[in-house]
Wavefront OBJ file of the C-alpha trace (Angstrom):
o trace
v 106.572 118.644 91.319
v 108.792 115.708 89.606
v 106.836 113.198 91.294
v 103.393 114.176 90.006
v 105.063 114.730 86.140
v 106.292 110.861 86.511
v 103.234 109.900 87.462
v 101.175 111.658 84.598
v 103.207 109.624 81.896
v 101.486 106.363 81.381
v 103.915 104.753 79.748
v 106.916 103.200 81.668
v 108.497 102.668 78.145
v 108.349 106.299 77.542
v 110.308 107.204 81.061
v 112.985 104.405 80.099
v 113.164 106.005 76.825
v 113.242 109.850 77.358
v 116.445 109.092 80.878
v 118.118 107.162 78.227
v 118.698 109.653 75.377
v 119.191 111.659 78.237
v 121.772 109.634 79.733
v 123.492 108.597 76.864
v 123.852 112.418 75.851
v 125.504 113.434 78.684
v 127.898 110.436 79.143
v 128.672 111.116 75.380
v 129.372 114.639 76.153
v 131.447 114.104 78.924
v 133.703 111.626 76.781
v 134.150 114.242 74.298
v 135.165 116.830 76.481
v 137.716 114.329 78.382
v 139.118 113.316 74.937
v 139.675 116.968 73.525
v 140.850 118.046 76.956
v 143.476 115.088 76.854
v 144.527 116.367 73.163
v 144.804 119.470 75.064
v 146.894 118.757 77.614
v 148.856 114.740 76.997
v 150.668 114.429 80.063
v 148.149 115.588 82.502
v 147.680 113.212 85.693
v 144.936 110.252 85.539
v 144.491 110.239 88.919
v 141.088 112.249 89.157
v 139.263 109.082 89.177
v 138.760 108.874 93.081
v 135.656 111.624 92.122
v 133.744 109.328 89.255
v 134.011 106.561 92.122
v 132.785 108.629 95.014
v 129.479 109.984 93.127
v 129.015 106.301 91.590
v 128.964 105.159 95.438
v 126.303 107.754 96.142
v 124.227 106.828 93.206
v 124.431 103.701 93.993
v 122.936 104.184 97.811
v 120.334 106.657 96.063
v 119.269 104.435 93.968
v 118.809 101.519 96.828
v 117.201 103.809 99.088
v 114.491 105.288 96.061
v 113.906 101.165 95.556
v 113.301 100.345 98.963
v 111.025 103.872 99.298
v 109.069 102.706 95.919
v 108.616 99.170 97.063
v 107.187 99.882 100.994
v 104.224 102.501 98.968
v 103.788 99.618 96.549
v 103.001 96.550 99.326
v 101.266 99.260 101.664
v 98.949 99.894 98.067
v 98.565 96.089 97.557
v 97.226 95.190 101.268
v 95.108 98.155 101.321
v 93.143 96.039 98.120
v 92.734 93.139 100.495
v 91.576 95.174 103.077
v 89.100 97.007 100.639
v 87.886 93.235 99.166
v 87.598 91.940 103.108
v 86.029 94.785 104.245
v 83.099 94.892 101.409
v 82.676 91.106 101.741
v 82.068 91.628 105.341
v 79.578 94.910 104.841
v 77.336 92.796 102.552
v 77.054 89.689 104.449
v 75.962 91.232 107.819
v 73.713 93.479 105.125
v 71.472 90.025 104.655
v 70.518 90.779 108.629
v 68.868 93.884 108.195
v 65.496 93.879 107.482
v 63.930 94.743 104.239
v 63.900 96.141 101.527
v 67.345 97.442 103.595
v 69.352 93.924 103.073
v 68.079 94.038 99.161
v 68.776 97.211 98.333
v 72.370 96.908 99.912
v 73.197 94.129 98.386
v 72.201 95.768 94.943
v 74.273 98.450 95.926
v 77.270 97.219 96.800
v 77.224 95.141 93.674
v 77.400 98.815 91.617
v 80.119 99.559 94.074
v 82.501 97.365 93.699
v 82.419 97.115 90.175
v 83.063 100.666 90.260
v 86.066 99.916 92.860
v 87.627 97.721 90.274
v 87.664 100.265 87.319
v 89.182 102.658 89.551
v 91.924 100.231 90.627
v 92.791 100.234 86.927
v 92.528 104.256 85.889
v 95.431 106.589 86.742
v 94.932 109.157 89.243
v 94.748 112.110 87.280
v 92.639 110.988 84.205
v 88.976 112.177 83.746
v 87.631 109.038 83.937
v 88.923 108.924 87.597
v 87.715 111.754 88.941
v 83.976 110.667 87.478
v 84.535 106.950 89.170
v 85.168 108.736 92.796
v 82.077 110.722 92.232
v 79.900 107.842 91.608
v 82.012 106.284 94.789
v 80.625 109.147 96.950
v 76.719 109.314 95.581
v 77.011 105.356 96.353
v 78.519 106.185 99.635
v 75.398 108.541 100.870
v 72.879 105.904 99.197
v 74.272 103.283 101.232
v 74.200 105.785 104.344
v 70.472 106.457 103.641
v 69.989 102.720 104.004
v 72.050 101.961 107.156
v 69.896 104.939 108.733
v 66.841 103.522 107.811
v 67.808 100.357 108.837
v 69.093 101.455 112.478
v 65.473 103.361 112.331
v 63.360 100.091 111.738
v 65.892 97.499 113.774
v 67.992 99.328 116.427
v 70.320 96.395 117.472
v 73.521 95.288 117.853
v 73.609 93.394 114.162
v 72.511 96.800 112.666
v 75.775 98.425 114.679
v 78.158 96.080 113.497
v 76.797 96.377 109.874
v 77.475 100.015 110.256
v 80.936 99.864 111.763
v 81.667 97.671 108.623
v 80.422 100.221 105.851
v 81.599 103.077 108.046
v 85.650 101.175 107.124
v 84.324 100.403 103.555
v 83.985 103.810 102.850
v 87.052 104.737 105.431
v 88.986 102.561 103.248
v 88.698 103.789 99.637
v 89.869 107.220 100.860
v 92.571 105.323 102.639
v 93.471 103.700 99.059
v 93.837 106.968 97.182
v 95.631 108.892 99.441
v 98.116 105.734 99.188
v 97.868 105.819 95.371
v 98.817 109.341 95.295
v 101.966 108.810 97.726
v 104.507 108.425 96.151
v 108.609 108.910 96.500
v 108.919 112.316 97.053
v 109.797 114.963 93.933
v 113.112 116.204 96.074
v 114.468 112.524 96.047
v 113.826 112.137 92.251
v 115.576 115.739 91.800
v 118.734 114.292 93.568
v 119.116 110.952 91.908
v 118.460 112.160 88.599
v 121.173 115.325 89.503
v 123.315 112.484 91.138
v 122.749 109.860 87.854
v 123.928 112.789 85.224
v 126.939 114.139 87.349
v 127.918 110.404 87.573
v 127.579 109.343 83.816
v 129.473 112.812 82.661
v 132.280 111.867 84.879
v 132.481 108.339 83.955
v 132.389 109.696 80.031
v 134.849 112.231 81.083
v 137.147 109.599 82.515
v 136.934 107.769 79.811
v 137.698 110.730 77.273
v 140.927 111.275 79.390
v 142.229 107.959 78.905
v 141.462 108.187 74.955
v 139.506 105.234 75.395
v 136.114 103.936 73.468
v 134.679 101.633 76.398
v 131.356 100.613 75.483
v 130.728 100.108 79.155
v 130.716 103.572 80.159
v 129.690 105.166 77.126
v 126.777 103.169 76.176
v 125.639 100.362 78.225
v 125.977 102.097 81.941
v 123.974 104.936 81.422
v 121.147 101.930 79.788
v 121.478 100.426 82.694
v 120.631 103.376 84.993
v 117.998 104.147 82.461
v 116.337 100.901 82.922
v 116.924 100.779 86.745
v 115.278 104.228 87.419
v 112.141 103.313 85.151
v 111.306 100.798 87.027
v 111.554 102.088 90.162
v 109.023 104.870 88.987
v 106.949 101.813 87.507
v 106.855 100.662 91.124
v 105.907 103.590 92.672
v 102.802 104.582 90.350
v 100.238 102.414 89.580
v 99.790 103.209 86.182
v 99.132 100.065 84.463
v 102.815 99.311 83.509
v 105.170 96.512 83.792
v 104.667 95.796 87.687
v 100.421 96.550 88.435
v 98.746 96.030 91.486
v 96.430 92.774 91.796
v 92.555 93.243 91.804
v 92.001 89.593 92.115
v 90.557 90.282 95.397
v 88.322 93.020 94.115
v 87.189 90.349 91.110
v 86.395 87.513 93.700
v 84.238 90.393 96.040
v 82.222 91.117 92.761
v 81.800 87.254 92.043
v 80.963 86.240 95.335
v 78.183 88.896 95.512
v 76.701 87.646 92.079
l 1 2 3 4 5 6 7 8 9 10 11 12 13 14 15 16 17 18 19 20 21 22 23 24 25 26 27 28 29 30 31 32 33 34 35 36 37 38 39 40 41 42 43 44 45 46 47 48 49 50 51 52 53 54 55 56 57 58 59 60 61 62 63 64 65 66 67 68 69 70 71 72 73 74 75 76 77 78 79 80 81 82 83 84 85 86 87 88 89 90 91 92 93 94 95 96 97 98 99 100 101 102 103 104 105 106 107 108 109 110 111 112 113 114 115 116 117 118 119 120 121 122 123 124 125 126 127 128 129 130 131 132 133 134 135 136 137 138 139 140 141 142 143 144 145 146 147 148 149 150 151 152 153 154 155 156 157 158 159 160 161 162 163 164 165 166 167 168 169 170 171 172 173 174 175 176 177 178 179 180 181 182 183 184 185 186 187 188 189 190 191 192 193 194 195 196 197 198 199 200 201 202 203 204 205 206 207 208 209 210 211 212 213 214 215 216 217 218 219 220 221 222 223 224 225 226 227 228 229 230 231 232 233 234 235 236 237 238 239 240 241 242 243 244 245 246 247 248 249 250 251 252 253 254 255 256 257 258 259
């Protein structure tokens, strides 16, 4: 599963670093095949270099079409906090119409809640601490339950259904929110770009060694820039804490607002 090991690696530096030794090794090896093979054999035809083009063209179009994958989970991730921050306004301001100690003890509630909402924004999704945050999510969840059924007990109306509907989608919504943070480009896509990226670079070193040349382009600075383009297309796609994060200025102005 290549998309769950990217996303256990918290560092975006560290993915940049470990594709470009990576990278670099293999463009450096296929230079240094090219250039013995060309020692080899002299006079042997340049004209291979239709093949270095061709996979270059597909790793370009992979690489476009992992972006544009990484960047639709990452705005579908970043409206779902709106919703989230809309959606618990909205539950505790209809919670001041239910009778008390209902309206109280919501309010109190939802106060622990989305401070707890916040810190799990900002944990990875396979750390400890994560795990603990969405159990205190769901013994929250059932305390706030209690409370709506006590309230629809003591004040069956229509303002005691619509504060329901609106903590039935708060809760609705921070299952909604994981299952987008844990979507992410698919392993099978990351398999065939990186297979793609390293069949490219050797060629392009290879190419290179054929021609006795020492281009700095393709020996050095190409695969760096695949390196760098690749990290930050996994930095997109997992909210980690890295160089691109998701906003919880919503989440912040829910928790002030409710204060």
């Amino acid at each position: 599963m290549l998309d769950q090991f990217l996303s256990r690696i918290f560092s975006s530096w560290l993915v940049f670093a470990i594709l470009a030794v990576v990278l670099l090794a293999l463009s450096e090896f296929g230079w240094r095949v090219g250039l013995a093979r060309s020692r080899v054999k002299p006079g042997q035809m340049k004209d291979g270099g239709s093949v270095p083009a061709a996979v270059l063209t597909l790793l370009g179009l992979l690489l476009g079409f992992t972006f544009a994958m990484a960047v639709s989970r990452h705005d579908t991730r970043r409206e779902l906090v709106v919703q989230e921050a809309n959606s618990i306004l909205t539950t505790a301001r209809r919670a001041r119409l239910l009778p008390e100690p209902q309206a109280a003890n919501v309010g109190q509630l939802l106060r622990e809640y989305v401070s707890l909402r916040i810190e799990a924004h900002r944990e990875t999704q396979f750390s400890q601490r994560f795990a603990a945050l969405r159990k205190s999510s769901v013994d929250l969840h059932e305390r706030l339950w209690n409370e709506a059924v006590a309230a629809a007990a003591k004040q069956p109306s229509p303002i005691t259904a619509s504060f329901i509907a609106s903590l039935n989608e708060t809760i609705d919504l921070e299952a909604t929110r994981i299952a987008a943070k844990r979507n992410h480009v698919p392993g099978a896509v990351w398999l065939l770009l990186l297979c793609v990226a390293a069949c490219g670079l050797w060629l392009t070193g290879w190419e290179a060694g054929i021609a006795r040349g020492h281009p700095v382009l393709a020996r050095f600075l190409f695969p760096l820039l695949i390196a760098i383009v690749i990290a930050l297309i996994t930095d997109i796609d997992t909210p980690r804490g890295g160089l691109i994060m998701l906003d919880d200025r919503p989440l912040l102005e829910v928790k002030d607002s409710l204060k």
